[in-house]
C-alpha positions as MATLAB code, in Angstrom:
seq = 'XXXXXXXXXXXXXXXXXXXXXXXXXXXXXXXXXXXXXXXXXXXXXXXXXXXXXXXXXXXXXXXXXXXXXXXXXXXXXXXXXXXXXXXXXXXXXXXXXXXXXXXXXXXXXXXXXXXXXXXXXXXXXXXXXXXXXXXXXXXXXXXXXXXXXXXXXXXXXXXXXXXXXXXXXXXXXXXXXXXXXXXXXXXXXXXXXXXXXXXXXXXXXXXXXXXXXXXXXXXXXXXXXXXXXXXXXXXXXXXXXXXXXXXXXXXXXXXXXXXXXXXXXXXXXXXXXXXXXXXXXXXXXXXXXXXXXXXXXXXXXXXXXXXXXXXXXXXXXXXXXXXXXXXXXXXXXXXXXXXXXXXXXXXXXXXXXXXXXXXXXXXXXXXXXXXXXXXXXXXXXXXXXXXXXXXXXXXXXXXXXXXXXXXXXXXXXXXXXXXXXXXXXXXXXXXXXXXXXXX';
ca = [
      22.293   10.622  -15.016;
      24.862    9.011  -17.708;
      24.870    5.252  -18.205;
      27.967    3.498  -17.613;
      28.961    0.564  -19.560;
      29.509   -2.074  -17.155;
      26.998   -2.307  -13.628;
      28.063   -1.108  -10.530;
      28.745   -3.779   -8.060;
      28.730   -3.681   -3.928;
      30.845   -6.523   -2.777;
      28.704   -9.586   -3.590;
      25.748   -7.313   -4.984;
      25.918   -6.551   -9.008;
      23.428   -3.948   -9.292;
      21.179   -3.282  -12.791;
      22.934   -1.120  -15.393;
      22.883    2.265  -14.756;
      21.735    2.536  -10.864;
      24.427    4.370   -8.531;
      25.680    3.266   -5.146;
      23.678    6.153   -4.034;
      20.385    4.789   -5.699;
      21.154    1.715   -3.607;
      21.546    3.809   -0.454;
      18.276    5.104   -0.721;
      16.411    2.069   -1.383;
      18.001    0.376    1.505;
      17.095    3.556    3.617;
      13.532    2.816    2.314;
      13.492   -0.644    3.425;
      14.574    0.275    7.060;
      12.298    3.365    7.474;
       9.138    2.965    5.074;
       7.577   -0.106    6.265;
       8.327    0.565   10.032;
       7.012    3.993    9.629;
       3.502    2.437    8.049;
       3.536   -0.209   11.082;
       3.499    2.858   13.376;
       0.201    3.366   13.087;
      -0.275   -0.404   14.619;
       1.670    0.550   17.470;
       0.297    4.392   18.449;
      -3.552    3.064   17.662;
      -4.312    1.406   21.191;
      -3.024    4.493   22.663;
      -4.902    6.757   20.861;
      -8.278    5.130   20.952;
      -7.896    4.981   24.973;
      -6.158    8.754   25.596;
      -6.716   10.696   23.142;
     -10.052    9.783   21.786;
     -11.377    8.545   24.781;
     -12.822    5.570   23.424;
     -12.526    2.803   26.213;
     -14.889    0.330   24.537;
     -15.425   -2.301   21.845;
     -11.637   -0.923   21.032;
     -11.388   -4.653   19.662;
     -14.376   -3.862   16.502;
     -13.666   -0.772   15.745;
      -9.445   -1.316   15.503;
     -10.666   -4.541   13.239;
     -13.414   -2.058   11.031;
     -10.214    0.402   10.685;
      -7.576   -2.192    9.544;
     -10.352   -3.483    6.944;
     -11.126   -0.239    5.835;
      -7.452    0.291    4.752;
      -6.857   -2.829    3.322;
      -9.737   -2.273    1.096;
      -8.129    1.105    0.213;
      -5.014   -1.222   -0.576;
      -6.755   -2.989   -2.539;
      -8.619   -0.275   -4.720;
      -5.382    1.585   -5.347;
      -2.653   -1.110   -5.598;
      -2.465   -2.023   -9.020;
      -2.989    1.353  -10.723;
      -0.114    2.613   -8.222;
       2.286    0.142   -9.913;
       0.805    1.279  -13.434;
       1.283    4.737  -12.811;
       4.797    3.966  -11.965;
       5.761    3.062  -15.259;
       4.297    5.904  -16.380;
       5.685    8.611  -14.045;
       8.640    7.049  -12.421;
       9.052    5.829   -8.972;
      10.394    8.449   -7.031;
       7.634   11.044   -7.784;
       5.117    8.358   -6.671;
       7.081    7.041   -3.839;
       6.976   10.868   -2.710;
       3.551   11.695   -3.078;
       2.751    8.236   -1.072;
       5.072    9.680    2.076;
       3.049   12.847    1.642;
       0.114   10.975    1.889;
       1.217    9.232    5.076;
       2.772   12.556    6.900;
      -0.707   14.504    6.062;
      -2.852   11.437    7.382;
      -0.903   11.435   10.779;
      -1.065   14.872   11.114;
      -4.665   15.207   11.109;
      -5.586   11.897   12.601;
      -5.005   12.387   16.423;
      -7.208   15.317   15.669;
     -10.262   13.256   14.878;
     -13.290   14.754   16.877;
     -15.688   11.519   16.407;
     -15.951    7.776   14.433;
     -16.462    9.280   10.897;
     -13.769   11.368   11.194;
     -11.642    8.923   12.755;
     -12.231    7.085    9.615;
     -12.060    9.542    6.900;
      -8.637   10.588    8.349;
      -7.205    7.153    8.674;
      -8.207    7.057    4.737;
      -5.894    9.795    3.968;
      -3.353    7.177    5.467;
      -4.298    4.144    3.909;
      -4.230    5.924    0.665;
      -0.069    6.398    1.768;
       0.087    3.135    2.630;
      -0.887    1.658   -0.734;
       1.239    3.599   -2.437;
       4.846    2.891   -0.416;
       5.033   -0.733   -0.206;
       4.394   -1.394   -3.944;
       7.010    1.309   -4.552;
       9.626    0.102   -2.142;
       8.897   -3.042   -3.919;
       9.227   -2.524   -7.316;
      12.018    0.094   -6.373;
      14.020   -2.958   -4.998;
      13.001   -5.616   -7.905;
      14.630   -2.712  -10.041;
      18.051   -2.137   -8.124;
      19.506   -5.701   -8.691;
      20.805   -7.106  -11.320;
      18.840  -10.499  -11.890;
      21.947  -12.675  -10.361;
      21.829  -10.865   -7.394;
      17.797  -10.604   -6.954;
      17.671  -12.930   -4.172;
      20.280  -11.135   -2.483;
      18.934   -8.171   -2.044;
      15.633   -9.176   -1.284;
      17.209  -10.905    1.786;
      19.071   -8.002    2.250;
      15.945   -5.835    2.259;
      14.573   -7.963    4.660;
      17.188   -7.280    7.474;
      16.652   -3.500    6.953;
      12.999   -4.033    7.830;
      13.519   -5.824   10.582;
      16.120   -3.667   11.738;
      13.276   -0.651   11.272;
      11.117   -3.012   12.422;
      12.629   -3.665   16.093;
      13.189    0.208   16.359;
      10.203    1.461   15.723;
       8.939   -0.759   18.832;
      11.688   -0.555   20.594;
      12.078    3.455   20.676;
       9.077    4.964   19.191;
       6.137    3.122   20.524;
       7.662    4.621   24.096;
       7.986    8.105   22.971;
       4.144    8.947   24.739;
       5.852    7.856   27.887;
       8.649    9.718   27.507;
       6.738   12.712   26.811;
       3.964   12.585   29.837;
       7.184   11.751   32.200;
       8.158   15.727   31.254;
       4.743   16.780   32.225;
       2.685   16.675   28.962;
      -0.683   15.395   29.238;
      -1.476   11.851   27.973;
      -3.808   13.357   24.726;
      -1.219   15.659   24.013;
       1.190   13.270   24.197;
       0.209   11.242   21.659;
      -0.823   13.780   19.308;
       2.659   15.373   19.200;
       4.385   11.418   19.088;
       2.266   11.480   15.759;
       3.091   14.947   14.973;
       6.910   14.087   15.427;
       6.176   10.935   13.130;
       5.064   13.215   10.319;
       8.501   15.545    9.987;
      10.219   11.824    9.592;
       7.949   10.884    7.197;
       8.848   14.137    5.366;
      12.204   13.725    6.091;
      12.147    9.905    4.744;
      10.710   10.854    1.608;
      13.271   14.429    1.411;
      15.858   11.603    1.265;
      14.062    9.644   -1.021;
      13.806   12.294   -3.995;
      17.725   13.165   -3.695;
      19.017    9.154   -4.058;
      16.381    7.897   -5.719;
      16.753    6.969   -9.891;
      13.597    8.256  -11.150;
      12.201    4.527  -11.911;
      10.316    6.039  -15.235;
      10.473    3.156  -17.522;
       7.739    4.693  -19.979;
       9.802    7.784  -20.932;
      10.663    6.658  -24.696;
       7.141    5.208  -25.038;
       3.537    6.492  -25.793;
       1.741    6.441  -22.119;
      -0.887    4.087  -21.999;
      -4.001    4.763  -19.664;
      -3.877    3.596  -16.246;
      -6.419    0.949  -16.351;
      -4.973   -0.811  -19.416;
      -1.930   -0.731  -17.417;
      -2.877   -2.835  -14.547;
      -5.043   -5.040  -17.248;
      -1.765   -5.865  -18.422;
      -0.258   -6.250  -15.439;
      -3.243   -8.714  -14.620;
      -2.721  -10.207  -18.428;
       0.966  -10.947  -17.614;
       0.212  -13.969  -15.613;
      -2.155  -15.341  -18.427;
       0.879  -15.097  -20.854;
       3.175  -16.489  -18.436;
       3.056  -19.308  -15.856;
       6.210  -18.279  -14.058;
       4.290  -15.137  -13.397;
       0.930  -16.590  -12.706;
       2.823  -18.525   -9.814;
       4.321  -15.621   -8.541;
       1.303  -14.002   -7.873;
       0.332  -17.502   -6.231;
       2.869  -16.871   -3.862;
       1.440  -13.532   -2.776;
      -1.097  -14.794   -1.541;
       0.386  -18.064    0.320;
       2.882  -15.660    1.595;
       1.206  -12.892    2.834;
      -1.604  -15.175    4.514;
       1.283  -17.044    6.419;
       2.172  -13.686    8.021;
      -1.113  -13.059    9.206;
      -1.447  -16.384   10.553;
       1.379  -15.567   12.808;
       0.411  -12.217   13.426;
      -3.199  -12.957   14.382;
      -3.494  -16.235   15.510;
      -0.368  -17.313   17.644;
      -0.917  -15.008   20.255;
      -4.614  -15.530   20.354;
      -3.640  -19.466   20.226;
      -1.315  -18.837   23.326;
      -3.081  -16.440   25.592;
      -6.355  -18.397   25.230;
      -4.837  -21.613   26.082;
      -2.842  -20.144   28.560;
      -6.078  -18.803   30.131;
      -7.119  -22.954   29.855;
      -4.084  -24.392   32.340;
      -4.651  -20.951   34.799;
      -2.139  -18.552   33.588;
      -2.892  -15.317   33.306;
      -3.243  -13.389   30.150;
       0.336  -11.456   30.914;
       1.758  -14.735   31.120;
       0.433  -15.797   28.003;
       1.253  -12.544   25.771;
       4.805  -12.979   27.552;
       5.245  -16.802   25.855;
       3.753  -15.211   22.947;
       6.353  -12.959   23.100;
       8.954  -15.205   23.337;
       7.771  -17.339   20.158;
       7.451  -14.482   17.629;
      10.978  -13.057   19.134;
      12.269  -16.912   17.983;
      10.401  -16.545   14.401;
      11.398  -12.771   13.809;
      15.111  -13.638   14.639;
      15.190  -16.830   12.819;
      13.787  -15.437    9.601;
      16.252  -12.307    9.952;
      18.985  -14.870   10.112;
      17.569  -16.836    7.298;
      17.228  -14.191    5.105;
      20.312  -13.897    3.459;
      21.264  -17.977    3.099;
      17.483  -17.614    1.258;
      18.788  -15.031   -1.254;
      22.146  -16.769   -2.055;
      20.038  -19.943   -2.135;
      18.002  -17.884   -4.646;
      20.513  -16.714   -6.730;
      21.926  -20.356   -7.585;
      19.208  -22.323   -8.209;
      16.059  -21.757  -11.368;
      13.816  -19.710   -9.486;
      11.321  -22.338   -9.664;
      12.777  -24.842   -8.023;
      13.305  -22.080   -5.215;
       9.830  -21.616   -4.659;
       9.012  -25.838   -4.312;
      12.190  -25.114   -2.032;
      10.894  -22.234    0.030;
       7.484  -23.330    0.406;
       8.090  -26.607    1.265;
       9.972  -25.633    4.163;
       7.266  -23.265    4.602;
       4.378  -25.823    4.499;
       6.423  -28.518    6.622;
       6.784  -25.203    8.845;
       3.164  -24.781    9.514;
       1.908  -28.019   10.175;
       4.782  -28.430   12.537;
       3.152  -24.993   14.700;
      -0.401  -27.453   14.485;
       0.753  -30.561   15.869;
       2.700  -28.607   18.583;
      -0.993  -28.323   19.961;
       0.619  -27.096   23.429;
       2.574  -23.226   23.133;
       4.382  -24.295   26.415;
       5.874  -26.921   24.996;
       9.955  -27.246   23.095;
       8.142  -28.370   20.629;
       6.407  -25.374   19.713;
       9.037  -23.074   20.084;
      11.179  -25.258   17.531;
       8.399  -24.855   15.651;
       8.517  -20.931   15.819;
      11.908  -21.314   14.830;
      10.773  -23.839   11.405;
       7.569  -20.627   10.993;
      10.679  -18.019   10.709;
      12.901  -20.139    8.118;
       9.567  -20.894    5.919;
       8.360  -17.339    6.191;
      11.118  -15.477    5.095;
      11.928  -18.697    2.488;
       8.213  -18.144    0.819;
       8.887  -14.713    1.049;
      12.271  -14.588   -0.615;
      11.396  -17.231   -3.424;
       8.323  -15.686   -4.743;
       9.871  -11.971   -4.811;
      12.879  -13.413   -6.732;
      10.673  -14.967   -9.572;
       8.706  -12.015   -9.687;
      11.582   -9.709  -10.129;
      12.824  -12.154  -12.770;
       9.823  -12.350  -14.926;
       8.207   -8.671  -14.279;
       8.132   -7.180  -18.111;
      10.720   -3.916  -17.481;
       8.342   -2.035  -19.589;
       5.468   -3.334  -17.069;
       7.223   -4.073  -13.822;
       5.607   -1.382  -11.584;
       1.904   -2.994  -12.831;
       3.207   -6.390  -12.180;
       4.630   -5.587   -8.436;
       1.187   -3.907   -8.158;
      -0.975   -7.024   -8.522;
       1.586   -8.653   -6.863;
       1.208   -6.549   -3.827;
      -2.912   -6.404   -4.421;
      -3.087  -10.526   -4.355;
      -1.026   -9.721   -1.179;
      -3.741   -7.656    0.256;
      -6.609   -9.565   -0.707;
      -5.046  -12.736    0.917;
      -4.701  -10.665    4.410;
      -8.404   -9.829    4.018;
      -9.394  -14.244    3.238;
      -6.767  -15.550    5.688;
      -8.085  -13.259    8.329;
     -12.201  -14.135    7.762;
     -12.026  -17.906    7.176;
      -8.865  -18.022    9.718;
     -11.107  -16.808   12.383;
     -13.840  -19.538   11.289;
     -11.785  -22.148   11.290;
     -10.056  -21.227   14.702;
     -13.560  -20.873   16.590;
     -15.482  -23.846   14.464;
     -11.866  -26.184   14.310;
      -9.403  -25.566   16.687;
      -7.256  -23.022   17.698;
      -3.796  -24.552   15.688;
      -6.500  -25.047   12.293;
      -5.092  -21.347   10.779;
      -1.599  -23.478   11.183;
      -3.034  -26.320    9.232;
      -4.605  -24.117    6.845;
      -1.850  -22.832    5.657;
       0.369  -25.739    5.342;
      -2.390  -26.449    2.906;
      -2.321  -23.221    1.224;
       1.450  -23.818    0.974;
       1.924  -26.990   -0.478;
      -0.686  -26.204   -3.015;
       1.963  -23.653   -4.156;
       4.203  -26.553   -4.461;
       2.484  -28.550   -6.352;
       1.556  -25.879   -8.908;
       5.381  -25.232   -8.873;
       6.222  -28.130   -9.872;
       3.717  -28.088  -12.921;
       5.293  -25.720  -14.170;
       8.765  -26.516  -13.331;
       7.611  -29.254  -15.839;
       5.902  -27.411  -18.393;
       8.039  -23.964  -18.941;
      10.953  -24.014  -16.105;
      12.395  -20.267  -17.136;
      15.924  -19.658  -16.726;
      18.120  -22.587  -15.617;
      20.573  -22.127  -12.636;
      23.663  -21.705  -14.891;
      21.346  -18.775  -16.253;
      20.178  -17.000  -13.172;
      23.980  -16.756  -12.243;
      25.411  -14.991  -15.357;
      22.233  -12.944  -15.669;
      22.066   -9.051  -15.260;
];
């Protein structure tokens, strides 16, 4: 593919020397079918455990043992994913990941007993390591850097787009299928089975728009392992980077407060005053519809506010909202409240605003030469937070109270702040007037 000598721009979007309108297709086409098509396996595992495996009890441990055991296969492979990147290119790696994910749903409905159960969910964990950090660094490389924040927001709709989809549509295709006369088993076996020819179709797409991503081409390969050392050395070199990675973890460990512990906040207390459960899961309902929404809305006022202010001061920006956010969900104390669905609404603005901030600084300050290494640690902090936020959350909700995981990471939040603004202080990176005439 020649280089042109100016960048291609779509409307507001300048995109990074060299990368096509068609390159951009395909990594928006990533965002709004990759990640949805990894959360499917959230969605279709109830349904499997109860009909097709015929497992009726302690569904609770064993879903909890399976989501640890693939976020500790996340964690083993993330950073020499990104490495190997560099090396190889993104689209070959992105590919193999899809493959990955199509072979592990293929086979896992098929699972005969618990070890297999877990030695086929493997073969998709080892898929789901691999896509995000792709996507990720995929999208860090489309933009030019005065459009980073953008695009990110951007990226964010086309999840949640996928997102809303996927559970919309998909999670009902086993209904759809028993109504014309297939058996319950069967019917989620084939709703897997029909999940696997999009997965090959996502990543069919993916190899024809794709730019290769190779950024190691004109350089002697290093081995993997250095690779992510460097990747890990990156932040020791550079502050900026250090808090990047620093808000990986605040960021991802916001989500799973959210995830985990709002509706177990609500249905619980719920349970307390004499509503039913339903009742409970339907007000939980109702506040993550108020936080998905807002931070969909917020998304793309985050990336413009991104792209015209140093990067730094977006993150004390982002996470302050973010922080102010969370303590706001705590001293709601009561779900049925206003006040706690205006706080939903502050949890949506600071999610997506923590979210937004940090991926724009990393983007910024990711080494070209090293960016696929970088995203990867980026991405393993991520996964390493979802594993802490999830153990001491739980502590603290039993031993505390049930809004403490709220409180917690207000805490975890601000602390990003404040280590913003050291080095805000101490070596600020680009100024504004910089991030807007940078490519």
């Amino acid at each position: 593919m020649s280089e042109t000598s100016e960048p291609r721009r779509i409307g507001p979007l300048t995109l990074t020397l060299g990368y096509t309108w068609l390159n951009a297709g395909g990594v928006m086409f990533a965002g709004l079918t990759v990640i949805p098509l990894l959360g499917f396996i959230g969605f279709i595992q109830p349904y499997l455990l109860t009909e097709v495996f015929g497992i009726t009890e302690n569904q609770g441990q064993l879903t909890g043992q399976l989501a640890s055991m693939q976020e500790i296969v996340v964690l083993l492979l993330m950073g020499i994913v990104g490495a190997a990147s560099d090396n190889f290119g993104r689209r070959v790696i992105m590919v193999i990941g899809l493959g990955f994910v199509a072979l592990g749903l293929l086979i896992y409905p098929l699972a005969q007993n618990e070890f297999q159960i877990f030695a086929y969910r493997a073969v998709f964990a080892v898929g789901a390591a691999i896509a995000p950090v792709m996507y990720g660094t995929s999208l860090q490389d489309l933009p030019a850097n005065r459009s980073r924040g953008l695009l990110l927001g951007i990226g964010s709709i086309m999840t949640a787009i996928g997102m809303a989809v996927m559970s919309r549509n998909i999670g009902n295709l086993p209904g759809y299928l028993t109504e014309m006369g297939i058996s319950p088993a069967d019917a989620g076996i084939y709703t897997c089975w029909l999940m696997v020819g999009f997965a090959l179709f996502v990543a069919l797409v993916i190899r024809l728009s794709w730019r290769s991503g190779r950024v190691a081409q004109n350089q002697t390969q290093e081995p993997l392992l250095a690779k992510v050392g460097k990747g890990f050395s990156e932040a020791a070199k550079n502050p900026r980077i250090a808090l990047a990675f620093m808000t990986s973890f605040a960021s991802r460990g916001d989500l799973v407060a959210v995830g985990i512990f709002l509706p177990l906040w609500v249905v619980q207390h719920s349970n307390d005053v004499g509503l039913t459960s339903a009742e409970g899961m339907q007000r939980a309902g109702i506040m993550f519809a108020l936080v998905f929404g807002t931070s969909v809305l917020w998304s793309p006022i985050m990336g413009f506010i991104a792209d015209r202010l140093n990067r730094v001061v977006t993150v004390v920006f982002g996470f302050s909202v973010a922080g102010v956010a969370y303590f706001s969900m705590y001293l709601a104390k009561d779900p049925f409240v206003t006040a706690a669905l205006l706080a939903s609404v502050a949890v949506g603005i600071g999610e997506i605003a923590a979210l937004v901030s940090g991926g724009a600084l990393l983007g910024q300050e990711a080494p070209k030469e090293r960016r696929g290494a970088v995203v990867g640690v980026f991405g393993l902090v991520g996964a390493f937070s979802i594993l802490c936020t999830s153990f001491v959350g739980g502590i603290v909700f039993d031993k505390i109270g049930r809004g403490a995981p709220f409180a917690m990471m207000g805490v975890v939040n601000f602390l990003v702040v404040i280590a913003a603004l050291v080095v805000l202080v101490r070596a600020p990176g680009m100024s504004a007037k910089e991030v807007r005439a940078s490519t």
